[in-house]
C-alpha positions as CSV (number, residue, x, y, z in Angstrom):
1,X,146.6,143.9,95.2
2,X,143.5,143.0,95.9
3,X,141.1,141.3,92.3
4,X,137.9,143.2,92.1
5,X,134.6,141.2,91.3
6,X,134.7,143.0,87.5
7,X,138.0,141.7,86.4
8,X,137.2,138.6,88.4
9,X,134.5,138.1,85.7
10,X,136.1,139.7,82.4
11,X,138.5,136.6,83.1
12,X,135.9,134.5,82.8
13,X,135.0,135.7,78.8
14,X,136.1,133.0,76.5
15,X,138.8,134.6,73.8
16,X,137.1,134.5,69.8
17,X,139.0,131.5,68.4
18,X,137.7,129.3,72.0
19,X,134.2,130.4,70.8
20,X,134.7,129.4,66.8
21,X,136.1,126.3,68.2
22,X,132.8,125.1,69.6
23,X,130.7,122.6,67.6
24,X,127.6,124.1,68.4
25,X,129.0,127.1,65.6
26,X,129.9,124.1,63.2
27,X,126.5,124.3,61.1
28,X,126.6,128.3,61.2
29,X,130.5,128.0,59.8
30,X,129.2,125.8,57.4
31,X,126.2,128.0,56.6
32,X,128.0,131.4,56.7
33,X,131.2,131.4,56.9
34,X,134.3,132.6,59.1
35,X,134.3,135.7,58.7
36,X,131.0,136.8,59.4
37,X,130.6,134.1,62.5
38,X,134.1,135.5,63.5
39,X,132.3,138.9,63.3
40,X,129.2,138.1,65.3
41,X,130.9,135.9,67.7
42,X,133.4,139.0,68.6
43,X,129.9,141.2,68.7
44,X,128.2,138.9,71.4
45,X,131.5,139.0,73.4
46,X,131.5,142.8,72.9
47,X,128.1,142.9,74.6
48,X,129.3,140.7,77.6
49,X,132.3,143.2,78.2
50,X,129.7,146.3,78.1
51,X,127.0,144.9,80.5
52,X,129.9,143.3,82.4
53,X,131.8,147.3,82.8
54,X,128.4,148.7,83.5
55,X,127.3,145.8,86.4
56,X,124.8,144.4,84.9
57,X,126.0,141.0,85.0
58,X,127.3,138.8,88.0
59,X,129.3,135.6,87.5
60,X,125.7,133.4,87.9
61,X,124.2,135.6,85.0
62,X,127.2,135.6,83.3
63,X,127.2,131.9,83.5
64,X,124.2,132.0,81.8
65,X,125.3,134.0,79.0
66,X,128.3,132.1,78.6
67,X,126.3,128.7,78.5
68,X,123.4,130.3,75.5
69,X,126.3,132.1,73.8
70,X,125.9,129.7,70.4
71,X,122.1,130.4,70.6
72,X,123.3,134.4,70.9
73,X,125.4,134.0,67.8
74,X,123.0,132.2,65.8
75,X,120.0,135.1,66.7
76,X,122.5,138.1,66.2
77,X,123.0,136.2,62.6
78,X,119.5,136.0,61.8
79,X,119.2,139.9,62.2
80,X,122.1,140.7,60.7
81,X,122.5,138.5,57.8
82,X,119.3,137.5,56.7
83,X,117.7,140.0,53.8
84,X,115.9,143.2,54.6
85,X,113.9,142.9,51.8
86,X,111.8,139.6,52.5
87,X,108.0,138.1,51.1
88,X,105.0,138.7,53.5
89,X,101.5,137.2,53.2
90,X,98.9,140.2,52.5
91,X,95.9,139.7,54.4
92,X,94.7,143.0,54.3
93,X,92.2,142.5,51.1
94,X,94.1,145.1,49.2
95,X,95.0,144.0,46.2
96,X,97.7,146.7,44.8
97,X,99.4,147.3,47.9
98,X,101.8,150.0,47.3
99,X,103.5,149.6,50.8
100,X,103.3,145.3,49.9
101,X,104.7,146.1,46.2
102,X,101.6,146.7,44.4
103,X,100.9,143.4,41.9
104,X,103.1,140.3,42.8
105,X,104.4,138.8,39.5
106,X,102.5,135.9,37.5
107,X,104.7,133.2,37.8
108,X,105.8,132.7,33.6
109,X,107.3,136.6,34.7
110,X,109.2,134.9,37.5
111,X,110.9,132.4,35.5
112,X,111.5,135.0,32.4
113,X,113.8,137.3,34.8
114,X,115.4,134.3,35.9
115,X,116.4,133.0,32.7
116,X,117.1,136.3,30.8
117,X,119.3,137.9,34.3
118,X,121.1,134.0,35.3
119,X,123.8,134.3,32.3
120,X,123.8,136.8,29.3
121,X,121.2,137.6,27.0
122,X,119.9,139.5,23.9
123,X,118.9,142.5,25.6
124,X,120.5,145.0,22.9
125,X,121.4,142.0,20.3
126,X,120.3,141.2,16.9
127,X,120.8,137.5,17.0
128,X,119.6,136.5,13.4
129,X,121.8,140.0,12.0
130,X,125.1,139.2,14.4
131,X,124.6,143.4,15.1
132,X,123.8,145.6,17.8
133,X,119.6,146.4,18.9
134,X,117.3,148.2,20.4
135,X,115.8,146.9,23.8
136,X,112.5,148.0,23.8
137,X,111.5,146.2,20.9
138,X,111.3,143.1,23.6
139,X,107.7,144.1,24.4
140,X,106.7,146.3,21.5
141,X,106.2,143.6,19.2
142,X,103.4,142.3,21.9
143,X,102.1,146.1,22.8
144,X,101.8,146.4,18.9
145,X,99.4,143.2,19.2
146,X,97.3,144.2,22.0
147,X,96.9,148.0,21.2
148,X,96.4,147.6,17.2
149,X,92.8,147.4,17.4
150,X,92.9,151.3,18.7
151,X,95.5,152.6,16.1
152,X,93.0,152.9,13.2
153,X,95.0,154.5,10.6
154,X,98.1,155.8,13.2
155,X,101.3,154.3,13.6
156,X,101.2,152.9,17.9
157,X,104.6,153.2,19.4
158,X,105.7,151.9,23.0
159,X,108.7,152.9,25.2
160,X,109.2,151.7,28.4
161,X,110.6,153.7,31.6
162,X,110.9,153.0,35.1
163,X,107.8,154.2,36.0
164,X,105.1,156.5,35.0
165,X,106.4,159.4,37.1
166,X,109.1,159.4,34.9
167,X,107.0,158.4,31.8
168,X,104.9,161.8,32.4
169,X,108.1,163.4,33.1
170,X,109.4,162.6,29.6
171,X,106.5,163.5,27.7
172,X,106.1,166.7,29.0
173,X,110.1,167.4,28.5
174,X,110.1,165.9,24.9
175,X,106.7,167.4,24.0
176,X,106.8,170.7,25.2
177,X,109.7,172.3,27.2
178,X,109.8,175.7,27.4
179,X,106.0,176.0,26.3
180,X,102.7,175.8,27.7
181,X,100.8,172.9,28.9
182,X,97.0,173.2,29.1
183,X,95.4,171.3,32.0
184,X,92.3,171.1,34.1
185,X,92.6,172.3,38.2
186,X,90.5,169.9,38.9
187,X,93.5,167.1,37.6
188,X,96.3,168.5,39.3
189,X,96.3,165.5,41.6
190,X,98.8,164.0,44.2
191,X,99.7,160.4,44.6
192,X,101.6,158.5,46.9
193,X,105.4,159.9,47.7
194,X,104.1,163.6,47.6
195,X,104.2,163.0,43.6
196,X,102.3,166.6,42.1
197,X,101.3,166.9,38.7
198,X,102.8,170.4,39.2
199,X,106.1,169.4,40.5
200,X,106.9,166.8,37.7
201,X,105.6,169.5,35.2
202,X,108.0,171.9,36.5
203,X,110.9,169.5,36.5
204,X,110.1,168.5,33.2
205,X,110.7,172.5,31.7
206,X,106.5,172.4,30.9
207,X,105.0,175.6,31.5
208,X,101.8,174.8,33.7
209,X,98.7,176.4,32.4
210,X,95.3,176.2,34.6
211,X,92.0,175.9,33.1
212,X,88.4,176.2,34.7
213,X,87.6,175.3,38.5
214,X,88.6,172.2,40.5
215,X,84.8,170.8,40.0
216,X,83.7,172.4,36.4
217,X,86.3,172.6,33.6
218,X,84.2,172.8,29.9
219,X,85.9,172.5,26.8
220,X,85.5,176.3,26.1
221,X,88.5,176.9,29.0
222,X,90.8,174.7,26.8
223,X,89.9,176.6,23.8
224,X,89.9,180.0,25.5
225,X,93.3,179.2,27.1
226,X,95.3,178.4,23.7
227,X,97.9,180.8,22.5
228,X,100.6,180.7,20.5
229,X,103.3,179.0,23.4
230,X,100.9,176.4,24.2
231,X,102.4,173.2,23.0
232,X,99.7,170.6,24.3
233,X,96.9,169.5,26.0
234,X,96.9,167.6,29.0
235,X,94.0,165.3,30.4
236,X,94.9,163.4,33.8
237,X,92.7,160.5,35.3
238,X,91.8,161.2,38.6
239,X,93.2,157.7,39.3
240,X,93.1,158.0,43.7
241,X,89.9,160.1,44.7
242,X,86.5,161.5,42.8
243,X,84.7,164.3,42.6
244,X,81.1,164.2,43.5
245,X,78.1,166.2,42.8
246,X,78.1,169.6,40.7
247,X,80.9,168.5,38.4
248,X,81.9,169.1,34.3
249,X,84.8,167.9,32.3
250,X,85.2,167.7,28.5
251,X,85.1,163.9,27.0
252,X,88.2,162.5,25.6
253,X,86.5,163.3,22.5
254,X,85.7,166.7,22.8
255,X,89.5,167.2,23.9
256,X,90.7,165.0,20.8
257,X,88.9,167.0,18.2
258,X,90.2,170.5,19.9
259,X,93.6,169.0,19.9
260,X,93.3,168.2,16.0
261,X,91.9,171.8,15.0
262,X,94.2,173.4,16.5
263,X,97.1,170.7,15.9
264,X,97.7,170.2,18.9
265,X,99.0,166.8,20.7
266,X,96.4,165.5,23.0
267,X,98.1,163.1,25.9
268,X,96.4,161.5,29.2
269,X,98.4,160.8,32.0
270,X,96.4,157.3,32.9
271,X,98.0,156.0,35.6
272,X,97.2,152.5,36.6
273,X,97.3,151.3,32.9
274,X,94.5,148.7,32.5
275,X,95.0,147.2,28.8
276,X,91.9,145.2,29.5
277,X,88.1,146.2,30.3
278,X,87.7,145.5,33.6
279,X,84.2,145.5,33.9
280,X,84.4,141.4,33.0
281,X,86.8,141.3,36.3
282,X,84.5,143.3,38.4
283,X,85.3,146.8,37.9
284,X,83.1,149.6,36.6
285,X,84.4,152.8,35.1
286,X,87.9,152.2,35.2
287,X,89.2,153.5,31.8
288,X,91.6,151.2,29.9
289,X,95.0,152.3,27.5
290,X,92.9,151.0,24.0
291,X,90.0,153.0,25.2
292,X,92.0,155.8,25.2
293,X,93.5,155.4,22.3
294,X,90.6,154.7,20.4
295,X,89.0,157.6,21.7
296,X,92.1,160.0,20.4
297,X,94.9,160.2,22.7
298,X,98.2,161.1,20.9
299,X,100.1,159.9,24.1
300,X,98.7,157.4,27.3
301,X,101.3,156.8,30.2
302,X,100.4,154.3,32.4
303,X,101.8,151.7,35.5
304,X,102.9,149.0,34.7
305,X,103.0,147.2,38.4
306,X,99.0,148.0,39.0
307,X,96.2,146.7,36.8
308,X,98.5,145.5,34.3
309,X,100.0,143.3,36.8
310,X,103.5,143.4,36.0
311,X,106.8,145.0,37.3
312,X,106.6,148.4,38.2
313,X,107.3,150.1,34.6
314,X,106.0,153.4,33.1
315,X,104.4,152.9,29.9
316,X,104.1,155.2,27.1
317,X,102.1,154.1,24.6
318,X,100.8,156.6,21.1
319,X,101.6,158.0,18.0
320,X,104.7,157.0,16.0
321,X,106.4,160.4,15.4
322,X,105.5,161.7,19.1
323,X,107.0,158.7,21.0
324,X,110.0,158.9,18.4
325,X,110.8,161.9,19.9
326,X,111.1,160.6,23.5
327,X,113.4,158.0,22.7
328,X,115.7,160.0,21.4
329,X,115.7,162.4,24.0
330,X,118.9,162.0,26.3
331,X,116.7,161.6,28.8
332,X,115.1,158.3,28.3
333,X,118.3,156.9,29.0
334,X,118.8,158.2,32.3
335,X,115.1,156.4,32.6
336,X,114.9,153.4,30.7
337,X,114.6,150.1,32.4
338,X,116.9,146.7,32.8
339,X,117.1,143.5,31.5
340,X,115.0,141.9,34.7
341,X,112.0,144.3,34.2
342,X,111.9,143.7,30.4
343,X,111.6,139.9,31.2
344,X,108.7,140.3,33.8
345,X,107.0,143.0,31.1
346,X,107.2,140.5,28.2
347,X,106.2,137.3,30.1
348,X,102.7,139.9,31.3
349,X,102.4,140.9,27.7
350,X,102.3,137.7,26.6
351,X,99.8,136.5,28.8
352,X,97.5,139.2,28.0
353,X,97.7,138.6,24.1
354,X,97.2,134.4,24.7
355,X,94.1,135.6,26.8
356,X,95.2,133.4,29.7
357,X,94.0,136.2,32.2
358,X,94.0,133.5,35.1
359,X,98.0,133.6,35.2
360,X,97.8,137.3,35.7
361,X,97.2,137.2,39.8
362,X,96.0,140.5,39.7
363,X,93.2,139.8,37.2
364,X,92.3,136.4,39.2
365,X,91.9,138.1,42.8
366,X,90.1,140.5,41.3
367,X,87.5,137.6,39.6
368,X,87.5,135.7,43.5
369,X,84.2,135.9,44.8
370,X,82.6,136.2,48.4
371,X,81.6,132.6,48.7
372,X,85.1,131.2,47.3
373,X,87.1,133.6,50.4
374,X,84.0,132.4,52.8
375,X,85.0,128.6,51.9
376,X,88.9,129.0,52.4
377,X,87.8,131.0,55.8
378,X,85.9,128.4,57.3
379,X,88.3,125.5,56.3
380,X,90.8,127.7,58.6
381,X,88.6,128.1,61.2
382,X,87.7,124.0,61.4
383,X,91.1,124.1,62.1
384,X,91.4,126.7,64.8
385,X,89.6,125.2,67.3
386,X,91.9,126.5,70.4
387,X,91.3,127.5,73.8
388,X,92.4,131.2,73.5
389,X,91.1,131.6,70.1
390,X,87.9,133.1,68.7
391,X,87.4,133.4,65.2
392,X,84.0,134.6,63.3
393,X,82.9,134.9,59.4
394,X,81.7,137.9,58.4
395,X,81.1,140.1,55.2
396,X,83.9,142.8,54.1
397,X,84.6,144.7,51.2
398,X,88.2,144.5,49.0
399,X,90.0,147.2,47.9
400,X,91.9,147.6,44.6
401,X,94.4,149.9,46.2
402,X,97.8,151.6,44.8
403,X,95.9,154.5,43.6
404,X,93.4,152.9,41.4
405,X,89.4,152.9,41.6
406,X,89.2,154.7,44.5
407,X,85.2,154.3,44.7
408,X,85.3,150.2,43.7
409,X,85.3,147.4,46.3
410,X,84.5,143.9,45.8
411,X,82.4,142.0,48.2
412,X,84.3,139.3,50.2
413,X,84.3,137.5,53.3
414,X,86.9,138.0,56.1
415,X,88.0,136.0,58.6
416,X,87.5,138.2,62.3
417,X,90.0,136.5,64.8
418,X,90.1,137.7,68.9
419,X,92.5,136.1,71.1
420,X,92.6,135.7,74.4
421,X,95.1,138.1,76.7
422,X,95.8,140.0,73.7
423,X,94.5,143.1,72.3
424,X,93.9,143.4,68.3
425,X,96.7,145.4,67.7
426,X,98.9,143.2,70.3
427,X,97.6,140.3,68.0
428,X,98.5,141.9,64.7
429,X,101.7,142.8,65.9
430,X,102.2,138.9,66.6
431,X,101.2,138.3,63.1
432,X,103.8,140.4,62.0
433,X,106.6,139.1,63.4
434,X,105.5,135.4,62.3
435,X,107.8,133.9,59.3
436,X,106.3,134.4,56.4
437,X,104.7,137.7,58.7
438,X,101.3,137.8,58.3
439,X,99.9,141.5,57.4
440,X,96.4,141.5,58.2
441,X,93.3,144.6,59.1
442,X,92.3,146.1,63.0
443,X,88.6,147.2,63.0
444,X,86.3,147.2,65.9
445,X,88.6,145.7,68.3
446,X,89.2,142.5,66.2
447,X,91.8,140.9,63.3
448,X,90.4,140.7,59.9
449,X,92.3,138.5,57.8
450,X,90.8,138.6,53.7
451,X,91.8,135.6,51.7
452,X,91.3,137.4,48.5
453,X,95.0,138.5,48.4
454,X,96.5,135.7,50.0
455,X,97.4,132.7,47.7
456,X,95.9,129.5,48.0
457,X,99.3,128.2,49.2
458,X,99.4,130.6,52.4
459,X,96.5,129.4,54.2
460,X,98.3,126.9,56.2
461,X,101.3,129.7,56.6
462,X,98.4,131.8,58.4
463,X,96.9,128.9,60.2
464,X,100.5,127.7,61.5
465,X,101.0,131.7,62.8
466,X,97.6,132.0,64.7
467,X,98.3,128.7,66.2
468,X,101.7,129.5,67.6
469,X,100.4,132.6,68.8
470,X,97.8,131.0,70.7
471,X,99.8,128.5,72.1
């Protein structure tokens, strides 16, 4: 019988244990493991046998395959094994990045998760009493600190959920199921992720009731809308667009002293969850959780990964008796957060009440100004001098992103970068699939890269990447 050219070659395939055996796998059994070499080594052979069945190999390319087969194991474990989840540098100038994950940690929050998750720790343990505690009073103690200044003569309680879709969602439920909630149409926003004030109000067993129009809502459509179901009043900040031009809304006072005439709770769904004024970091009319407060919100939910600057958390800061009632509701359970985001929260806290704003990155990108990014820029670009490479300062504008300020930018400088035989996108692309990958803008044909929310650390990541690319 004759030997066809196919099984001629499928004799030629190595068997798995003549492939472990080659030194060239040595460091990736060392690095790895059997098992999951075994596994890739059997997957490259796999491969081999399908191209070889479907004559796409002959024995010269197959010779080839055979001879780069180590380098074939060794790529198919960098897909495979490596993480999925995995740090890039953020070029793009926005500073809450939702799709980036919003604000990156200060680095005291870093080692706090490390030291409370690497072994056990109090988390619900009353060291000095040898008893069981609560968790939450990790960071209330330091919430107490920073928001006592607002509680004039009210008790200010904090409980922490996993984020403040979830921190609306247990207001409303522990504040007024079954009953009427009283809120403007011009505040039934959406965010990111499809998230509707409406949807979470109806999840929550709220009763939704509208007031005014979506550009004029006066205090006399609150009043007017009161009835004997309605169990609170709801203000929303408009935390990812405005509204422009022939436009009413009550003040926070106005709504506060409606609220207490008609004993009513009064709560504001705030969003991103400044607890400082931001106007000393840049930012105008961006309202802050002691503002709120202070003006006469019963209840403020809030972020706790956007301008605070911590892990993503939903806040719910307010009165005593009203945020007593959430925590015992079965649901906070279902919400409440772990021992890691506790550690991050309490190392941010702290910062904020030692006034060491610097440590908070958030806070310092925001305080970066035009001519510091213009300096780091051209200190690249000295260094850039290639062939196929043409780089350019010019001025930009930051974003705050993640749904906050949606009418403030801060002025900056960008660095413009054109490369030869490559479009802008081609070049981004390139970027991208650099290690760390480099995340940077496409206008007007070019590759803007803003410094402002890349660490000082990272410029020589981003000057090794262009320089590879135009190589």
């Amino acid at each position: 019988m004759t030997t066809t050219p196919k099984l001629e070659l499928f004799r030629e395939l190595p068997s798995v244990d003549e492939v472990m055996r080659k030194p060239a796998l040595a460091a990736l059994l060392e690095e790895h493991g059997a098992v999951v070499v075994t596994d890739a080594a059997r997957t490259v052979l796999g491969r081999l046998r399908a191209e070889i069945a479907s004559a796409l190999l002959d024995s010269a390319s197959l010779r080839l395959a055979l001879d780069g087969m180590s380098r074939a194991i060794e790529e198919h474990l960098r897909l495979e094994v490596a993480y999925s989840l995995r740090p890039v540098i953020n070029a793009t100038g926005v500073i809450l990045h939702t799709n980036l994950g919003r604000a990156p940690l200060a680095q005291s929050a870093l080692r706090h998760a490390a030291e409370a998750s690497g072994g056990y720790s109090n988390l619900e343990f009353q060291i000095a009493a040898g008893e069981r505690g609560k968790r939450d009073i990790h960071v209330q103690r330091l919430l107490q600190k920073l928001l006592d200044e607002s509680a004039k003569d009210r008790e200010i309680s904090t409980i922490v959920v996993n984020n403040n879709a979830a921190a609306v969602l247990l207001a409303l439920n522990s504040l007024a199921e079954g009953a009427e909630v009283i809120v403007s149409r011009g505040e039934l926003v959406e965010i990111g992720g499809s998230f509707r004030i409406p949807d979470v109000m109806a999840k929550s067993g709220a009763l939704l009731r509208e007031v005014g129009t979506t550009n004029r809502t006066r205090i006399l459509d609150y009043e007017n809308a009161i009835n004997e179901r309605t169990r609170l009043l709801l203000r929303v900040h408009r935390s990812n667009f405005e509204i422009s031009g022939f436009t009413e809304q009550p003040s926070i006072s106005e709504l506060s002293d409606l609220a207490r005439r008609r004993g009513l709770p009064l709560m504001e769904d705030l969003g991103s969850g400044a607890l400082v004024n931001l106007e000393n970091f840049g930012l105008r009319g961006e309202p802050n959780v002691l503002d709120s407060l202070r003006a006469g919100i019963d209840v403020v939910t809030y972020s706790g990964d956007k301008l605070l600057g911590g892990p993503q958390a939903g806040l719910i800061s307010g009165r005593g008796d009203l945020v007593s009632r959430m925590r015992s509701n079965s649901l906070f359970r279902a919400l409440r957060v772990d021992k890691l985001t506790y550690a991050a929260l309490e190392a941010t806290l702290l910062a904020y009440v030692k006034r060491d704003y610097d440590a908070i990155p958030v806070l310092g990108m925001m305080q970066r100004s035009a001519e510091e990014m213009g300096k780091r820029a051209q200190e690249i670009t000295k260094q850039l001098i290639l062939p196929k490479l043409k780089t350019e300062i010019v001025a930009g504008e930051s974003v705050i992103g993640g749904g906050a300020a949606p009418s403030s930018v801060l002025p900056t400088r960008l660095l413009a970068v054109t490369c030869q035989d490559l479009s802008a996108d081609e070049l981004a692309a390139r970027l991208r699939t650099s290690d760390p990958p480099v995340i940077a803008r496409v206008e007007e044909g070019r590759v803007l890269l803003d410094l402002r929310t890349v660490f000082p650390e990272q410029d020589a990541m981003i000057l090794r990447a262009l320089r590879q690319i135009a190589v």
